[in-house]
C-alpha positions as CSV (number, residue, x, y, z in Angstrom):
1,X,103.8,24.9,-105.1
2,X,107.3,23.0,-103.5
3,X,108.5,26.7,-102.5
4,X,105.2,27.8,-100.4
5,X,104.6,24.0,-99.1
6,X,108.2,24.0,-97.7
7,X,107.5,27.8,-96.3
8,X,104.7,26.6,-94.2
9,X,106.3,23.6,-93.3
10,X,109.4,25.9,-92.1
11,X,107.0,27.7,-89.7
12,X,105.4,25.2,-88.1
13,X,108.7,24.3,-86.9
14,X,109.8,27.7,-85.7
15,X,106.1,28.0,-84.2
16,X,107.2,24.5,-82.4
17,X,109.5,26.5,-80.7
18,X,107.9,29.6,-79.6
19,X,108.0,28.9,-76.0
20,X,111.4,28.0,-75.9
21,X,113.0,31.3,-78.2
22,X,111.9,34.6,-78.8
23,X,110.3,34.3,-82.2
24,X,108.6,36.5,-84.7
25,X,107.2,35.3,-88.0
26,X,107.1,38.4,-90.6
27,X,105.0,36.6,-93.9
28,X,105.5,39.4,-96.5
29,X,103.6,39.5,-100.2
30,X,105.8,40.1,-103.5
31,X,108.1,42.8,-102.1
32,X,109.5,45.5,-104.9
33,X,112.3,47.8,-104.9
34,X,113.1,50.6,-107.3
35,X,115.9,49.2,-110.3
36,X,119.0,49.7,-109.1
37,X,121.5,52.2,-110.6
38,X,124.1,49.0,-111.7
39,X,121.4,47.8,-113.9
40,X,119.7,45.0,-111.9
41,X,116.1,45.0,-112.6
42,X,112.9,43.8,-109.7
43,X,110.2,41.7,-110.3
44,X,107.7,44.4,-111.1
45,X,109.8,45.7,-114.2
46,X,110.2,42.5,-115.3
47,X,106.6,41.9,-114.8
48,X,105.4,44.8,-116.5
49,X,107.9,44.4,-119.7
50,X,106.7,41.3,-120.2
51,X,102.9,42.1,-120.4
52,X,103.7,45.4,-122.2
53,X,105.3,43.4,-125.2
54,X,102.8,41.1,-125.3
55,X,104.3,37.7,-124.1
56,X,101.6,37.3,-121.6
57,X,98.5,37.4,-123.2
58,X,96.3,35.4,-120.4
59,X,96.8,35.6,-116.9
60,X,95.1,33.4,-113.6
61,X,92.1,35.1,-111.8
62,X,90.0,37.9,-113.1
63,X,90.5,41.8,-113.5
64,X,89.7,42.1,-109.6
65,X,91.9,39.8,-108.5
66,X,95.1,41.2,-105.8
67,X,98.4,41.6,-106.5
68,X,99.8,42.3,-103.2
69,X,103.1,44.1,-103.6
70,X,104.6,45.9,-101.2
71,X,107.6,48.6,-101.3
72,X,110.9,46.9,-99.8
73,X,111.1,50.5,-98.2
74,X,107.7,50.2,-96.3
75,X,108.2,46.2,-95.9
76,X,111.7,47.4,-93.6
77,X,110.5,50.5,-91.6
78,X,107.5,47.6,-90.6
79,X,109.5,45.1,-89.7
80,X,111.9,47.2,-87.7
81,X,108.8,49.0,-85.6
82,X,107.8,45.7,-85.0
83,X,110.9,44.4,-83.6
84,X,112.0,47.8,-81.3
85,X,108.8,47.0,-79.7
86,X,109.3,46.3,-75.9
87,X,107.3,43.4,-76.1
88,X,105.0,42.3,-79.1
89,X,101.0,40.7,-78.7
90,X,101.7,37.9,-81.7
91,X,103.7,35.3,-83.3
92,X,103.3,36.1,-86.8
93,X,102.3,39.9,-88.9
94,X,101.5,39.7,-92.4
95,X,103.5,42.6,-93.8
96,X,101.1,43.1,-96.6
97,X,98.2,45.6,-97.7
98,X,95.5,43.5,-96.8
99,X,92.1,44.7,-98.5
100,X,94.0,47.8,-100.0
101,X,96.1,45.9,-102.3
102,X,96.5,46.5,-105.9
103,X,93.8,44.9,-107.9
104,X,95.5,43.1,-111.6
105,X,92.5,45.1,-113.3
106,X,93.9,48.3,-112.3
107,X,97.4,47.4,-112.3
108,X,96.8,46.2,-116.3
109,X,95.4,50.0,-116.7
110,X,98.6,51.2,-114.9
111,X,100.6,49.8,-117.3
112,X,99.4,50.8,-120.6
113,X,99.0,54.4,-118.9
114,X,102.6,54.4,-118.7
115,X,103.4,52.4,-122.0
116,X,101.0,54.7,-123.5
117,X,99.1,51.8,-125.4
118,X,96.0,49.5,-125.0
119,X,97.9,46.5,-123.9
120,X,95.6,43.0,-124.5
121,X,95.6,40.6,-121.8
122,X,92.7,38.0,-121.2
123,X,91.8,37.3,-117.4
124,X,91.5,33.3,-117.3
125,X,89.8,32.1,-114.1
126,X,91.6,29.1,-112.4
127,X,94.6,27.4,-112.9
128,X,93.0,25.0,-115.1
129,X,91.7,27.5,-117.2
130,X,94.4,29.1,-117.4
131,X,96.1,26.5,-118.2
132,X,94.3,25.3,-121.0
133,X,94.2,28.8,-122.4
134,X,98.8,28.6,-122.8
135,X,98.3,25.7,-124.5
136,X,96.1,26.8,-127.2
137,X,98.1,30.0,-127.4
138,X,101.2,28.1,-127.5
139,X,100.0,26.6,-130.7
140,X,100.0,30.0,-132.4
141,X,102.9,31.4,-130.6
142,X,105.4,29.1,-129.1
143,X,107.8,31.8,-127.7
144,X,105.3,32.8,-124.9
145,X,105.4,29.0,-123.6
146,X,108.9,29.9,-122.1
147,X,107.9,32.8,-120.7
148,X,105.0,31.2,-118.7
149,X,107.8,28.9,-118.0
150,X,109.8,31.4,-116.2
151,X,107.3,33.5,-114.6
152,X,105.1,30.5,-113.3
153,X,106.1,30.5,-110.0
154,X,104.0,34.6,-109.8
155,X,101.7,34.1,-112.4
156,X,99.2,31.1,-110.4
157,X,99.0,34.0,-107.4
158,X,96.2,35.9,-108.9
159,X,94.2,32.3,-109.3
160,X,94.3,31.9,-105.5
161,X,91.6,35.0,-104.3
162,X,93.2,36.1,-100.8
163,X,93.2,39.2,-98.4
164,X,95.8,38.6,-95.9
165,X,94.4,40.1,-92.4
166,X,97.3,42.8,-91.5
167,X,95.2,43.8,-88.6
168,X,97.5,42.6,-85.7
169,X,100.1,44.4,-87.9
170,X,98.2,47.8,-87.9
171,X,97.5,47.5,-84.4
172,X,100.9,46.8,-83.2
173,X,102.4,49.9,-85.0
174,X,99.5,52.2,-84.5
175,X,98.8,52.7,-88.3
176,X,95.7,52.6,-90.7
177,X,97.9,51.3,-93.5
178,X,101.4,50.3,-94.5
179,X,102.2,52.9,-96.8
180,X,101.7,53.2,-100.5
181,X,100.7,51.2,-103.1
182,X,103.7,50.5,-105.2
């Protein structure tokens, strides 16, 4: 999409630079915080109210997909190890949890453990799939057509099969893993 497209092209003008300036690129997954006490809520609630009422019946990729999220907390304590470091061996870390992260087959089980309900979602393969798939549904049920909508910009993820390597990450702060799952 526009907002990853204009990410990348961001770097390679920072990474232009990288003799010039001290620079450290930090490329971090969907990063979650607990809800606030004033009422604000994060992507993962969000996330999970939708699919626990029902408004997103398909999803991209398949039930072993990743879901990379990782805990604001954990993304911070990272990125300030990284930076106290005297002197650091790369240009960019992926913050993320790299073959640990959450797969949407278990994350789907997470939730209706905690809403306490079988929850129906269908796993539809690639975008175009997918795609197809909201469009029949649609048909039958035209509220969830804003709702994709809304949450397209994190629903396509799952359709794109990735491990980021966090290796060089690991390595430079001495750790076998970031720190919990969310």
């Amino acid at each position: 999409n526009s907002y990853q497209q204009t990410k990348y092209e961001a770097e390679l003008l920072v990474q232009a630079q990288a003799k010039k300036f001290p620079i450290v690129i930090f490329r971090p997954p969907f990063i979650i915080s607990p809800n606030s006490s004033g009422g604000k809520v994060n992507f993962l609630s969000i996330l999970i109210s939708l699919v626990a009422k029902g408004h997103l019946p398909c999803v991209t990729g398949s039930e072993k997909s990743t879901m990379d999220l990782v805990k604001a907390d954990d993304a911070a304590k990272i990125i300030v190890r990284l930076l106290l470091k005297e002197k650091l061996s790369y240009i960019t870390y992926h913050i993320t949890n790299g073959a640990t992260a959450l797969d949407i087959g278990t994350f789907h089980k997470m939730i209706e453990v905690k809403m306490g309900k079988h929850i129906p979602v269908e796993y539809c393969g690639n975008i175009e799939s997918f795609s197809k798939r909201v469009n029949e549904i649609s048909k039958e049920r035209p509220e969830v057509l804003e709702v994709y909508k809304k949450a397209e910009s994190f629903l396509l993820e799952p359709a794109y099969p990735k491990i980021f390597d966090n290796h060089h990450t690991l390595t430079e702060i001495g750790s076998l893993r970031l720190g919990e799952n969310p």
